[in-house]
C-alpha positions in Angstrom: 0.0 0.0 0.0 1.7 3.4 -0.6 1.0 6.0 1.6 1.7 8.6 -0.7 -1.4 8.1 -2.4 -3.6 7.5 0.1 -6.0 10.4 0.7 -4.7 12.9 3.7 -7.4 14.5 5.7 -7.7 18.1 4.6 -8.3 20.6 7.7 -10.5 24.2 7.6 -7.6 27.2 7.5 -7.1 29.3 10.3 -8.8 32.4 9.7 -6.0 35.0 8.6 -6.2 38.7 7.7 -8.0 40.1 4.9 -5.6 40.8 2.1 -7.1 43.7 0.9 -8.0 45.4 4.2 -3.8 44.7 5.3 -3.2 46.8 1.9 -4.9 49.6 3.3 -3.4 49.2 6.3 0.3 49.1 4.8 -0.7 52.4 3.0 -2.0 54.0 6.1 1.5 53.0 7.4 3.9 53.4 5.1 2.3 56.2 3.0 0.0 58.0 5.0 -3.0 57.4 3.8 -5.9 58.2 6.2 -9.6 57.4 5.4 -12.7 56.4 6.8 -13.4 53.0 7.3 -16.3 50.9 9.2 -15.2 47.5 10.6 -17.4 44.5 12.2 -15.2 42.9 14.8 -17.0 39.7 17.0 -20.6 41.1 16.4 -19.7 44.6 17.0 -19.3 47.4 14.6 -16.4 50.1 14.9 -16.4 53.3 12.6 -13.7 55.9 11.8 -10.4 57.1 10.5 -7.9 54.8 9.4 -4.7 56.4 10.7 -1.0 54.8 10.4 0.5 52.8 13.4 3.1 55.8 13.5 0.1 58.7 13.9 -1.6 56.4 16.4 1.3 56.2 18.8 1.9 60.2 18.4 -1.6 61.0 19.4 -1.6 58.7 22.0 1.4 60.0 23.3 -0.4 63.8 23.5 -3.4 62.2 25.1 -1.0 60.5 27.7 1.0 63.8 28.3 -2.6 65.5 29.2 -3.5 63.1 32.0 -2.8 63.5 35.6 -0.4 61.3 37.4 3.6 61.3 38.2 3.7 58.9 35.1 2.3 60.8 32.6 4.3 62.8 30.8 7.1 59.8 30.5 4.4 57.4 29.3 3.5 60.2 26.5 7.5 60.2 25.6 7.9 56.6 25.6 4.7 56.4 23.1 6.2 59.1 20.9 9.5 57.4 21.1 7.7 54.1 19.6 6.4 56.4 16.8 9.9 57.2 16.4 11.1 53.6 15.9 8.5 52.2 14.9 9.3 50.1 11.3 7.1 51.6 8.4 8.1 48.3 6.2 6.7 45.5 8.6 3.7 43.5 7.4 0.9 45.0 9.5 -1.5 42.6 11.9 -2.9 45.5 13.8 -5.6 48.6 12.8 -5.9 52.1 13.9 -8.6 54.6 14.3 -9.1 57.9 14.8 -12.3 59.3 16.1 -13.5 55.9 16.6 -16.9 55.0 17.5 -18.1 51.9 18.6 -22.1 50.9 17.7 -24.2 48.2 19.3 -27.7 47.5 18.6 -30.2 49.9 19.7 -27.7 52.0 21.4 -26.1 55.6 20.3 -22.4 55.3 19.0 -19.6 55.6 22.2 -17.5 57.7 22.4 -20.3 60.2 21.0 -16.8 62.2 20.1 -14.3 59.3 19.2 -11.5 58.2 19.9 -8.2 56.3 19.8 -8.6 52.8 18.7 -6.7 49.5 18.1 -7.6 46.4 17.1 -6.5 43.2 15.3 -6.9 42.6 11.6 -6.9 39.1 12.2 -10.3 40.1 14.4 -12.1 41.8 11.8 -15.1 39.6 9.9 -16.3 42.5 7.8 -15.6 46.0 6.3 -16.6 48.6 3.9 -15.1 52.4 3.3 -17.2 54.8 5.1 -18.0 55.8 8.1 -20.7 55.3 10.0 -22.8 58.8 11.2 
């Protein structure tokens, strides 16, 4: 009997990033390009401004400097400093949004103003440009 051509048992893929969503994101980072964008993550939509990984640790490193607390202003330089470092070449596995608002069923989008977000593109079921209002 060979083995070779016996059938193998095939096996569902792990779910992976969208291609096509990772080449926005690789624009966003290594080009700048910033647009809006509405994502369903796990059941739960999320709607704004896709920013690079870079802008995303700048901004959060104002927001950081704002706060109170002995900590704050060197947790706003060591975000900065990331921006700083930060590799615009590497493959991206995580999104970023600007005046991001998250929407559930029957209930008004949170933040009402936006905000920061993160999230993984390995996460995201769905997407379409545009943003949610």
């Amino acid at each position: 009997m060979d083995v070779d051509n016996e059938a193998q048992p095939t096996f569902p893929a792990l779910k992976t990033q969208d291609q096509l969503l990772t080449a926005f994101v690789n624009a966003a980072n290594n080009h700048g390009l910033e647009l809006s964008v509405t994502l369903t993550v796990k059941g739960v939509v999320v709607s704004g401004t896709l920013i690079s990984a870079k802008q995303f640790l700048r901004e959060l490193g104002s927001i950081t400097k704002g706060a109170k607390g002995n900590a704050a202003e060197a947790f706003g330089n060591a975000f900065e400093q990331l921006a700083d470092d930060i590799s615009e070449t590497a493959q991206a596995s995580y999104i970023h949004l600007r005046n991001a608002r998250i929407c559930a069923p029957g209930q008004a989008p949170m933040p009402a103003e936006g905000s920061l977000w993160r999230g993984s593109l390995a996460s995201v079921d769905g997407w379409y440009l545009g943003e949610l209002r």
